[in-house]
TIDREN-868735 format. One record per atom (N, C-alpha, C): x, z negated, y; atom name; residue number from 1. Coordinates in steps of 0.2 Angstrom, whole numbers, plus 2048, in hexadecimal, padded with zeros to 3 digits. Each point is the difference from the previous one (the first is absolute). Layout:
N
<<X Z Y> "CA" NUM>,
...
! end
This chain:
200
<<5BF 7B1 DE6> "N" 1>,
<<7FB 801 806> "CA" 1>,
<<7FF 7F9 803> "C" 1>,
<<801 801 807> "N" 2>,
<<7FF 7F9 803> "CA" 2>,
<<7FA 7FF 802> "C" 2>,
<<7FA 7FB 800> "N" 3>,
<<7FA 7FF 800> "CA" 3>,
<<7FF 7F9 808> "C" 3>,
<<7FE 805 805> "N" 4>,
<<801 7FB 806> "CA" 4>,
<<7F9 7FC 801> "C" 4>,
<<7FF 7FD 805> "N" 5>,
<<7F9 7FE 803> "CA" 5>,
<<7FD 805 804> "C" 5>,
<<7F8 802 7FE> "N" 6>,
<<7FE 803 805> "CA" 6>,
<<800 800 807> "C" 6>,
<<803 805 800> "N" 7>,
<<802 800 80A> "CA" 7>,
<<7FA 801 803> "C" 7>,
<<802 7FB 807> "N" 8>,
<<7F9 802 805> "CA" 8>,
<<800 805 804> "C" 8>,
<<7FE 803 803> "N" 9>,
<<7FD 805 804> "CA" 9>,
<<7FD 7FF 806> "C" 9>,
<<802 803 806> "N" 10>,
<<7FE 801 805> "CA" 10>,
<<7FA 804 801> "C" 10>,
<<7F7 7FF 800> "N" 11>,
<<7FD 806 7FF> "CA" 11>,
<<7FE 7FF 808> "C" 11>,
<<7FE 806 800> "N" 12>,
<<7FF 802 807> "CA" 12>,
<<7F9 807 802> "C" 12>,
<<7FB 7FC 800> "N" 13>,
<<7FA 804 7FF> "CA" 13>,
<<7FF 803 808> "C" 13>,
<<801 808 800> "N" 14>,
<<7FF 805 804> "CA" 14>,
<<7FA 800 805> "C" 14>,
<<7F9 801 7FE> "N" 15>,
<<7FB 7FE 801> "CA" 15>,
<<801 7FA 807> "C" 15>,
<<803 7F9 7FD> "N" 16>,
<<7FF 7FB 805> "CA" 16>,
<<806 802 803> "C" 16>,
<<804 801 7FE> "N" 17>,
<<804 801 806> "CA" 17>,
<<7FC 803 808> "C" 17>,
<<7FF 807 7FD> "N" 18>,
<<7FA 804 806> "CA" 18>,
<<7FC 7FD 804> "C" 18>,
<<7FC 7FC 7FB> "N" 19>,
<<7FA 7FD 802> "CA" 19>,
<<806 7F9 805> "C" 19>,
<<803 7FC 7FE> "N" 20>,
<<805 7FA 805> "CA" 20>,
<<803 804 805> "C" 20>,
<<803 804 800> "N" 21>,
<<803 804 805> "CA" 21>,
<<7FA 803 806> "C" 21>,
<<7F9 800 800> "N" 22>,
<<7FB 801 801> "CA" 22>,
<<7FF 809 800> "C" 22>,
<<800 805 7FD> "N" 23>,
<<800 805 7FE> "CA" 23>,
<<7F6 802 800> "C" 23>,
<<7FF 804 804> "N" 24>,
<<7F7 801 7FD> "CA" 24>,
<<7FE 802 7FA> "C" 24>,
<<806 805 7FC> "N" 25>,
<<7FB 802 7FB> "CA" 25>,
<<808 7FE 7FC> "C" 25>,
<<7FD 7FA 7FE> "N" 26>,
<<808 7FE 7FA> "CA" 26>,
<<802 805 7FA> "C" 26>,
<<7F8 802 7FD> "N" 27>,
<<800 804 7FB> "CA" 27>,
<<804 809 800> "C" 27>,
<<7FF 800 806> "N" 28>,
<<804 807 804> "CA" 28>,
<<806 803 804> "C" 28>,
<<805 800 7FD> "N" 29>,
<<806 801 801> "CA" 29>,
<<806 804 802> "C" 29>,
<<7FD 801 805> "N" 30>,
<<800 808 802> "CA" 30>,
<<807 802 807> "C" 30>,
<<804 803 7FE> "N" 31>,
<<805 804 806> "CA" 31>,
<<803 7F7 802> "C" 31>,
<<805 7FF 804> "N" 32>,
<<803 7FA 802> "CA" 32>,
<<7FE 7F9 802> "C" 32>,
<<7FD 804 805> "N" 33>,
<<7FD 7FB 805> "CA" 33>,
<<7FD 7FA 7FA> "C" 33>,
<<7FD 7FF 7FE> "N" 34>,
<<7FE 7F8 7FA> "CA" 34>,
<<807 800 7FE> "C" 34>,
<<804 804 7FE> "N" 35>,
<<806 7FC 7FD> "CA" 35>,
<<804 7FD 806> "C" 35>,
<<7FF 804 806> "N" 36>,
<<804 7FA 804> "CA" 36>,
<<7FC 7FA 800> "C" 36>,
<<7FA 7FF 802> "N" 37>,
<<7FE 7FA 800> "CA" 37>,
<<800 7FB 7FA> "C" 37>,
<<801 805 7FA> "N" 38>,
<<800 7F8 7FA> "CA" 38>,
<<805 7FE 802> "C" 38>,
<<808 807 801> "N" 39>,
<<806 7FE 7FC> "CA" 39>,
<<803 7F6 800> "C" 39>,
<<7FE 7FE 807> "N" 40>,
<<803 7F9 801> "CA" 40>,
<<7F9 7FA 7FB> "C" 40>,
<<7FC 803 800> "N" 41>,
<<7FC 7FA 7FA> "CA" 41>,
<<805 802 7FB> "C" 41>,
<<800 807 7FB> "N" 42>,
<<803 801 7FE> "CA" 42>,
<<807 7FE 7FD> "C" 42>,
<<804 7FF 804> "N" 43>,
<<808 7FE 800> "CA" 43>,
<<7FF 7F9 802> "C" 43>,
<<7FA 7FC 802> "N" 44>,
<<802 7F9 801> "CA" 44>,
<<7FE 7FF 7F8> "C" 44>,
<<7F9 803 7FC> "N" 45>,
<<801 7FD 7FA> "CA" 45>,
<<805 802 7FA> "C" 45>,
<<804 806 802> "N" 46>,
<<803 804 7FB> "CA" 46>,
<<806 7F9 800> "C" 46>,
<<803 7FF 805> "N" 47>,
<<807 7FB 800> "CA" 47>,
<<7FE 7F7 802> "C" 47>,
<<7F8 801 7FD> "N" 48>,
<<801 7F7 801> "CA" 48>,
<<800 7FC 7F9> "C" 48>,
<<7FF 804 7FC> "N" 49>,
<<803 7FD 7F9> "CA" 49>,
<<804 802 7FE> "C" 49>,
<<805 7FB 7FC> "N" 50>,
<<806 801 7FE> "CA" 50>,
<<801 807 7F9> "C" 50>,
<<7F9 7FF 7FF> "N" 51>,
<<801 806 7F9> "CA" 51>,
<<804 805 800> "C" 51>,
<<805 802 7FD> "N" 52>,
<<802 809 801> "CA" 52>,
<<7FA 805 7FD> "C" 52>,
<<7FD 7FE 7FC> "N" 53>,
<<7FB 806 7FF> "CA" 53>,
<<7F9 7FF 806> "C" 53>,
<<7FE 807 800> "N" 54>,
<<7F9 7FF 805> "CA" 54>,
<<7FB 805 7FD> "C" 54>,
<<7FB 800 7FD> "N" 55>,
<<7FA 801 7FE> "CA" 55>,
<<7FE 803 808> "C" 55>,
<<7FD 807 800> "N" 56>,
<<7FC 803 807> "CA" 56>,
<<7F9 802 7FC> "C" 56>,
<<7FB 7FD 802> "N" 57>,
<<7F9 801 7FA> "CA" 57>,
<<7FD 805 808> "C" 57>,
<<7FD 805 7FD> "N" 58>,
<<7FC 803 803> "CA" 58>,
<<7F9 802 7FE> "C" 58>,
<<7FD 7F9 7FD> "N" 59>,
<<7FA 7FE 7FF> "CA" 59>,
<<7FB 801 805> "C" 59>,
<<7FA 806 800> "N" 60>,
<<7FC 800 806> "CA" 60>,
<<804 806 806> "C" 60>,
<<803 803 7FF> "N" 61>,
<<804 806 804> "CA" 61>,
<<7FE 807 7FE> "C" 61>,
<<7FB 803 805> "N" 62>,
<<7FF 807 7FD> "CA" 62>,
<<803 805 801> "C" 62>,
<<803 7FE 805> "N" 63>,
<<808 806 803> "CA" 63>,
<<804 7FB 802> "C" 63>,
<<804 806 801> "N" 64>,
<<808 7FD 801> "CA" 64>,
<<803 805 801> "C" 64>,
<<801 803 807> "N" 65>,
<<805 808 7FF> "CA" 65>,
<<805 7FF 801> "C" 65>,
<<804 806 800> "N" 66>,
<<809 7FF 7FF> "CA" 66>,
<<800 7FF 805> "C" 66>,
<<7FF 802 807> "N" 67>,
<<803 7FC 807> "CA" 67>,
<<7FF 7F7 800> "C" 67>,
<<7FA 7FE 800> "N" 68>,
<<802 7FA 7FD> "CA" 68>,
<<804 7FB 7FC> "C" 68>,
<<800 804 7F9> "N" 69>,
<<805 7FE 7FB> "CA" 69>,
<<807 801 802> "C" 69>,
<<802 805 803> "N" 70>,
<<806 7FF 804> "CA" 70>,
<<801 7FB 803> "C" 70>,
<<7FB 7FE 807> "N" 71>,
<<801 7FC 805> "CA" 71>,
<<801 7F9 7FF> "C" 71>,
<<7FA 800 7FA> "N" 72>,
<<7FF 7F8 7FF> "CA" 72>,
<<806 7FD 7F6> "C" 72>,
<<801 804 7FF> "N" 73>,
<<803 800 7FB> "CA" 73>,
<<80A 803 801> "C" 73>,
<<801 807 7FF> "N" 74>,
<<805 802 800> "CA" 74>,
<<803 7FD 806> "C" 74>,
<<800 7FE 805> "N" 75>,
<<803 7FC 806> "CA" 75>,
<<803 7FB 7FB> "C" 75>,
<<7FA 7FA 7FD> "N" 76>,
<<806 7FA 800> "CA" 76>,
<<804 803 7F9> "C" 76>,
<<800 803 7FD> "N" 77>,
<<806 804 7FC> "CA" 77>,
<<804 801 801> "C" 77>,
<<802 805 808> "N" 78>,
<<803 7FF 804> "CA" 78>,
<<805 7FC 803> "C" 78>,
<<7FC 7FA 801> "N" 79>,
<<802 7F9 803> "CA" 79>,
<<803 7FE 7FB> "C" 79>,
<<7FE 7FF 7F9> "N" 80>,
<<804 7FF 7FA> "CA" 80>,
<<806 801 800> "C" 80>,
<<802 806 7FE> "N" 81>,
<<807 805 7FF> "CA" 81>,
<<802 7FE 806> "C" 81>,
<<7FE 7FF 807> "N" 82>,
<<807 801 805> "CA" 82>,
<<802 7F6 800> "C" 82>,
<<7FC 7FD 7FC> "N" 83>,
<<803 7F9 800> "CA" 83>,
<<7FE 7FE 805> "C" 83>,
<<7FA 801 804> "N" 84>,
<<7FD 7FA 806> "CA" 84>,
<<7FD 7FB 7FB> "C" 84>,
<<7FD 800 7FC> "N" 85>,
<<7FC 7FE 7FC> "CA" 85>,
<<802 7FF 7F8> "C" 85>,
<<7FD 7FA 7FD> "N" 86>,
<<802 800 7F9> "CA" 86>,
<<7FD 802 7FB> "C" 86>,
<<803 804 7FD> "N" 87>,
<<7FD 802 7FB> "CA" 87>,
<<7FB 801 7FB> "C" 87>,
<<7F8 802 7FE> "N" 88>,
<<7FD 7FD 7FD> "CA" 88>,
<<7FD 806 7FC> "C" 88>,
<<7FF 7FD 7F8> "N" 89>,
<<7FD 805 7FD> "CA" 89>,
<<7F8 801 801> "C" 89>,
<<7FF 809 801> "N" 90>,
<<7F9 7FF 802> "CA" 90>,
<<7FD 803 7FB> "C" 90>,
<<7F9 800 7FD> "N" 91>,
<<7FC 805 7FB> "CA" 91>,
<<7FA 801 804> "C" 91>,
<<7FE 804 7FE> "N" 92>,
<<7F6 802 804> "CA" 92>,
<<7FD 7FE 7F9> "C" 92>,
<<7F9 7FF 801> "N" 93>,
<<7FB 7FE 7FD> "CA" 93>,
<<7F8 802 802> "C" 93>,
<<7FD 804 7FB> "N" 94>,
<<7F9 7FF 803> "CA" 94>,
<<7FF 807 803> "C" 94>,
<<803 806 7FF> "N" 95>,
<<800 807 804> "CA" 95>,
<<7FB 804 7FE> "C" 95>,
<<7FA 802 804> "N" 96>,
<<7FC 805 800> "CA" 96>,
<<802 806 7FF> "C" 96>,
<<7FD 806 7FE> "N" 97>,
<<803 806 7FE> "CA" 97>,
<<802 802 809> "C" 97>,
<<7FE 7FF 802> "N" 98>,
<<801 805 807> "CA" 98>,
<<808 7F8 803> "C" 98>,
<<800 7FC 7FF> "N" 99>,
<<806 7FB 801> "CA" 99>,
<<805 805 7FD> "C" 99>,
<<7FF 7FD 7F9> "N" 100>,
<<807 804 7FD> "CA" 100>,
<<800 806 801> "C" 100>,
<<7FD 805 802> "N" 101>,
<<802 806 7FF> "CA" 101>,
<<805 800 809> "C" 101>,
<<7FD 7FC 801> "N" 102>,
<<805 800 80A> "CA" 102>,
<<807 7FB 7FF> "C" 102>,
<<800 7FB 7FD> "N" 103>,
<<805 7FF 800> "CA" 103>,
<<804 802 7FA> "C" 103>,
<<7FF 805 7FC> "N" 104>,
<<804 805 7FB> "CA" 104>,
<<803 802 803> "C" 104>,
<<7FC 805 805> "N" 105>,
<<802 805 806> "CA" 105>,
<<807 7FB 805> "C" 105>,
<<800 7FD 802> "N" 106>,
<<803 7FC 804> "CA" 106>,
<<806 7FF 7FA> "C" 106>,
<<801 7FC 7FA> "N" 107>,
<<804 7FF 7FE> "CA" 107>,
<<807 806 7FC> "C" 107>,
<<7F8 805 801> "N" 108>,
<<805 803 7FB> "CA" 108>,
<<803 808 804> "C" 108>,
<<7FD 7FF 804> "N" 109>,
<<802 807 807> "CA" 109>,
<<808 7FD 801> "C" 109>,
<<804 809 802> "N" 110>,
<<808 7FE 802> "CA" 110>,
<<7FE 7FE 807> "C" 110>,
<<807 7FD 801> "N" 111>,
<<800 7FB 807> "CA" 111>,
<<806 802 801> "C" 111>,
<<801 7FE 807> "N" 112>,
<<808 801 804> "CA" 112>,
<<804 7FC 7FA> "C" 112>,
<<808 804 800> "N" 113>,
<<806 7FE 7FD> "CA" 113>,
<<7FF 7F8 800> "C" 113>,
<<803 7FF 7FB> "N" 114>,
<<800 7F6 801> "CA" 114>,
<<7FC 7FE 7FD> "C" 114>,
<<7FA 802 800> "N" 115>,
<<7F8 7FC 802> "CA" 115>,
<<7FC 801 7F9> "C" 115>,
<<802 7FC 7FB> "N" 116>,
<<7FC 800 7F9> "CA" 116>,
<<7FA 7FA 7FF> "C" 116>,
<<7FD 7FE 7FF> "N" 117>,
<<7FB 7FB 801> "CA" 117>,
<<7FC 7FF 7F7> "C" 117>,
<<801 7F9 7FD> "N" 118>,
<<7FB 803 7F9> "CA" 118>,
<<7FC 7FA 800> "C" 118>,
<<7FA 801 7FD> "N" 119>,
<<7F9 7FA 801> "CA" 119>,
<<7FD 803 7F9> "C" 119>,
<<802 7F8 7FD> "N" 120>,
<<7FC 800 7FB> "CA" 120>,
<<7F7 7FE 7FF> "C" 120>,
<<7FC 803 7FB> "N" 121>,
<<7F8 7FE 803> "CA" 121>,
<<7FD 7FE 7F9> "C" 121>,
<<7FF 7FC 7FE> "N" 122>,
<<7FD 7FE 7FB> "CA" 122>,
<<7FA 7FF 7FF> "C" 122>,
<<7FD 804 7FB> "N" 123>,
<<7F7 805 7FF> "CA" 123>,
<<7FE 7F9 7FD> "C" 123>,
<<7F9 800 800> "N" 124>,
<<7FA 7FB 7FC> "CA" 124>,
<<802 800 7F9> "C" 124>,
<<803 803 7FD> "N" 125>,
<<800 800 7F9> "CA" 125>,
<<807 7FB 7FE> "C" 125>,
<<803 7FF 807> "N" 126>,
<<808 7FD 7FD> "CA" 126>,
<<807 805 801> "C" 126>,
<<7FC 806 7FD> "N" 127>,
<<808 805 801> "CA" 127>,
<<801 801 808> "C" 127>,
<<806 802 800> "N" 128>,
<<802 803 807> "CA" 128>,
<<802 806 801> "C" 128>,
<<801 801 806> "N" 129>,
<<803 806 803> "CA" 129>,
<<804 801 806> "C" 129>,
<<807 804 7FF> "N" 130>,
<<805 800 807> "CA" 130>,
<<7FD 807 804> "C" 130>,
<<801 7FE 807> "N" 131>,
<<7FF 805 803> "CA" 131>,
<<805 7FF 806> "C" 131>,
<<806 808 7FD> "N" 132>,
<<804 7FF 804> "CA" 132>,
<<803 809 800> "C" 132>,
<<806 801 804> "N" 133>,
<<7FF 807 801> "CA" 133>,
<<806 801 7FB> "C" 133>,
<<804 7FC 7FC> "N" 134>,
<<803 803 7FA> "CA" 134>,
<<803 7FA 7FF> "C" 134>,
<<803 7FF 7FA> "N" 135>,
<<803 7FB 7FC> "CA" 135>,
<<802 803 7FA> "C" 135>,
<<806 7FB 7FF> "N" 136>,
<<804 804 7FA> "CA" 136>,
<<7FD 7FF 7FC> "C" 136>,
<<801 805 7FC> "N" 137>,
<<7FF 7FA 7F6> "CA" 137>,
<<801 7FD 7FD> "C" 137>,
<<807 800 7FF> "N" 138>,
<<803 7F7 800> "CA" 138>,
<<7FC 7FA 802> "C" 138>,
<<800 800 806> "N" 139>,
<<7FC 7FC 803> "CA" 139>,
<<7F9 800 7FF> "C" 139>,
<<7FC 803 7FE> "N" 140>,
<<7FB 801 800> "CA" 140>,
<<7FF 7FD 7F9> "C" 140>,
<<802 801 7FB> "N" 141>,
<<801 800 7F9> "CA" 141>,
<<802 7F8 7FF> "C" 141>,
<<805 7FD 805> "N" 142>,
<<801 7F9 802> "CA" 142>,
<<7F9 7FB 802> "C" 142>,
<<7FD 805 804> "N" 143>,
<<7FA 7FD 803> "CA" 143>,
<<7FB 7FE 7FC> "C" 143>,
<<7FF 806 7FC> "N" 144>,
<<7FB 800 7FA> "CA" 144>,
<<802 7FB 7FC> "C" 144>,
<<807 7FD 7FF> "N" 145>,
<<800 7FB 7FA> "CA" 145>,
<<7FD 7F9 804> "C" 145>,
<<805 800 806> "N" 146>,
<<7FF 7FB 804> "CA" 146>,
<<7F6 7FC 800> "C" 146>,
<<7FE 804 803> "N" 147>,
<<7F6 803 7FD> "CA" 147>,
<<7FF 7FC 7FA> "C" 147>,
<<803 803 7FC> "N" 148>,
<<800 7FD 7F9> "CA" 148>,
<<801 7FA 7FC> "C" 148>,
<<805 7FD 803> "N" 149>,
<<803 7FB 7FE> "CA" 149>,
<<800 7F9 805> "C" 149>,
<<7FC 803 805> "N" 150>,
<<7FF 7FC 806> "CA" 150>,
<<807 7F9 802> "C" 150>,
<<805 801 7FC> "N" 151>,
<<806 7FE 804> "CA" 151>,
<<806 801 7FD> "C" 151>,
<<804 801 801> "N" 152>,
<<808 801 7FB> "CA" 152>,
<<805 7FE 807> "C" 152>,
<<805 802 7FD> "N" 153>,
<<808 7FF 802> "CA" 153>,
<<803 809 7FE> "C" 153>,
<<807 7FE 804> "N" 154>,
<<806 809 7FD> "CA" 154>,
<<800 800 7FA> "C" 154>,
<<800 7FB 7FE> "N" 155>,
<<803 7FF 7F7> "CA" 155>,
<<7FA 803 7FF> "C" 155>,
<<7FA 800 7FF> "N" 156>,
<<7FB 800 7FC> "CA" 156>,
<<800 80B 803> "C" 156>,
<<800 7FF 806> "N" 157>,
<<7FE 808 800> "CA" 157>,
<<807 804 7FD> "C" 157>,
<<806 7FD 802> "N" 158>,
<<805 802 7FB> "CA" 158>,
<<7FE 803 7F9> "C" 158>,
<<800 7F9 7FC> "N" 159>,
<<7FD 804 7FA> "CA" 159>,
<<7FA 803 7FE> "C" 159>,
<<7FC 801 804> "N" 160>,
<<7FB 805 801> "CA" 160>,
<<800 806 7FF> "C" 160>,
<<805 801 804> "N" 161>,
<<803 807 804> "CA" 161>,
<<807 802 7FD> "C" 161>,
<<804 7F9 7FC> "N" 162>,
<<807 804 7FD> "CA" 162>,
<<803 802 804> "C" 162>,
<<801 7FE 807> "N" 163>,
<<804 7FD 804> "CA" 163>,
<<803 7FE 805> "C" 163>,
<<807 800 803> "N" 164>,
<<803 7F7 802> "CA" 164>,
<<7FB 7FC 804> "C" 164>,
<<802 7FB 7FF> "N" 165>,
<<7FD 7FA 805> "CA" 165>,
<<801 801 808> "C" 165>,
<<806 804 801> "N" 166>,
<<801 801 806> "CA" 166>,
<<7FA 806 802> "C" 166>,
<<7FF 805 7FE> "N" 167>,
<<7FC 805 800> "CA" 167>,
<<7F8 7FD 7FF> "C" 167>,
<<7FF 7FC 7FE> "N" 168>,
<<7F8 7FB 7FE> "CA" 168>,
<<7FE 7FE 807> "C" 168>,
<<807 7FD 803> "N" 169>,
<<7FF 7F9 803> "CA" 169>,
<<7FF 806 80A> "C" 169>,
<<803 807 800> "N" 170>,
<<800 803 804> "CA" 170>,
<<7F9 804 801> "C" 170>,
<<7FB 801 7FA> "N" 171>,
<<7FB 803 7FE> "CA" 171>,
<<7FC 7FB 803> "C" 171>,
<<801 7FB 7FE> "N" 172>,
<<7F9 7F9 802> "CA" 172>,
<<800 7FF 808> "C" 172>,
<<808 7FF 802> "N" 173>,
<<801 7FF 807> "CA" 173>,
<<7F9 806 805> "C" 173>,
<<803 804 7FD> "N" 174>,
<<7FE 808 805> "CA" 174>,
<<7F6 7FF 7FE> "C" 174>,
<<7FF 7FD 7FB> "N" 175>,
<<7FB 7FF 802> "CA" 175>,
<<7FB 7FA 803> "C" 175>,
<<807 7FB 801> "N" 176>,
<<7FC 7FA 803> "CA" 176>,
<<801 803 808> "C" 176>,
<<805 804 801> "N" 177>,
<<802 802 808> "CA" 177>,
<<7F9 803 800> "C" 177>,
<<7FD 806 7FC> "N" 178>,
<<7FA 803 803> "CA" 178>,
<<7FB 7FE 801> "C" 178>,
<<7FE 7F8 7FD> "N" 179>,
<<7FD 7F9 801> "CA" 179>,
<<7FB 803 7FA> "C" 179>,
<<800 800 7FB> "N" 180>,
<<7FA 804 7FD> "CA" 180>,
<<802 7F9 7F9> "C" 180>,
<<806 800 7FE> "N" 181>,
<<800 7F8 7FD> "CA" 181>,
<<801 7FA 804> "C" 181>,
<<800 7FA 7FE> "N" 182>,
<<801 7FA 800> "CA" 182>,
<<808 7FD 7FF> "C" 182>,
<<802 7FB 804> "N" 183>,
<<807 7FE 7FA> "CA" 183>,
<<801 7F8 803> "C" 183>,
<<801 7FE 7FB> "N" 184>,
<<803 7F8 800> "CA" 184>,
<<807 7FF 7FD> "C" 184>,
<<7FF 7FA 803> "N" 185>,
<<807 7FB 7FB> "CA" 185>,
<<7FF 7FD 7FB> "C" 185>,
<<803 7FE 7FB> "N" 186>,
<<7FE 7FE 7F9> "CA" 186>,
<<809 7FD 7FE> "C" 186>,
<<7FF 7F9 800> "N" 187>,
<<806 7FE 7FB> "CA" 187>,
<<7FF 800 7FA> "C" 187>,
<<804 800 7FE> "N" 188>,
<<801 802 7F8> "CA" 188>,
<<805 7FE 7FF> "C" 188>,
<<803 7FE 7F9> "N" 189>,
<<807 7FE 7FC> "CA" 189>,
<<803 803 802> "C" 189>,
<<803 806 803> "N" 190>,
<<803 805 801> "CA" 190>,
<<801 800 809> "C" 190>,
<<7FD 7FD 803> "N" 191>,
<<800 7FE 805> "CA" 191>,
<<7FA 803 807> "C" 191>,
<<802 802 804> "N" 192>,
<<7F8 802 805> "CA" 192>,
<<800 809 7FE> "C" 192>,
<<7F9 802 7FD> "N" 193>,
<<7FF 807 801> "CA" 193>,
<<7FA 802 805> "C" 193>,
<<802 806 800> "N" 194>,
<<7F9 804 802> "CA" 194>,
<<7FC 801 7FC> "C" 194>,
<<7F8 7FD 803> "N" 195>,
<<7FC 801 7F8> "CA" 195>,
<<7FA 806 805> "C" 195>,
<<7FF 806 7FE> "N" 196>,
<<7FC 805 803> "CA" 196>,
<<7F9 7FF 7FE> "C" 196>,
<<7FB 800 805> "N" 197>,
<<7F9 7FF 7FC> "CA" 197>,
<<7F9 806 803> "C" 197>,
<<7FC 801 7FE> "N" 198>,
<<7FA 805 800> "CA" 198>,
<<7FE 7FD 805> "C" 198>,
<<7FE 804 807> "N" 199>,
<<7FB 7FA 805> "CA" 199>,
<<7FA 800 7FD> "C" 199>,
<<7FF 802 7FB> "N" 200>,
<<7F8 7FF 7FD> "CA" 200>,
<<7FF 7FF 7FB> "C" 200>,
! end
């Protein structure tokens, strides 16, 4: 088990977004219109640090409906997958009952062909939760260890799971593509690997 430096984090507190974007009721987040207006505060702080992971704290937010969360969320998703944009792992943070129960809905509702989208949200207590409209097992089961272990390599999930390194190293990939892990480079004796890490 390879033991890295705590990684840094890009956090990006919602609340002031709204309020910097000039928004009148920052705490109220309602249908598009506010999400057009953050999205550029937004996307200026999502891609000014170099961080691949992004902390979205929704400290002080007493709604947040699915028109919104679409707008101002599942867009840069969007942007992501079609490669205008580089890629960044994002988690939610700080979701009220009435937050999480809207972007549940939004994550986990079918969507047009194509269009799968997953966001991880990490509770006060430390555990987590994915919200997404399906995922394998495998991976899933991958995910959980990943959670657990807060970083490995194919070898590690290999033997995990009893089996190949090529089938470990395909299970990690599909989860870094759905940005819900992290992944770095590590040399090693053995030469450069990929070492996959928990964004949280």
């Amino acid at each position: 088990m390879l033991k890295g430096m705590v990684k840094k984090q890009n956090k990006i507190e919602i609340y002031q977004v709204a309020q910097k974007a000039g928004w009148n009721t920052p705490n109220t987040l309602i249908w598009r219109e506010p999400a057009q207006k953050m999205r550029p505060e937004f996307v200026k702080r999502l891609y000014k640090e170099n961080e691949t992971v992004c902390e979205l704290d929704f400290s002080g937010i007493e709604t947040a409906d699915g028109s919104f969360i679409d707008e101002f969320l599942v867009t840069e998703l969007k942007n992501m997958d079609a490669g205008k944009v580089s890629k960044k792992a994002i988690y939610l943070s700080n979701l009220n009952d009435v937050v999480l129960y809207n972007i549940e809905l939004v994550f986990t509702k079918k969507r047009p062909a194509g269009e799968k989208f997953y966001m991880m949200f990490r509770k006060a207590d430390g555990t987590w939760e994915l919200f997404s409209e399906g995922i394998e097992a495998s991976l899933k089961e991958t995910l959980e260890y990943i959670m657990l272990k807060k970083e490995l390599t194919s070898n590690d999930v290999s033997k995990k799971f009893k089996i190949s390194v090529p089938a470990a190293s395909v299970r990690l990939k599909n989860l870094f593509d759905m940005r819900i892990v992290n992944r770095k480079d590590e040399t090693t004796s053995t030469g450069k690997e990929f070492v996959y890490e928990s964004i949280f």
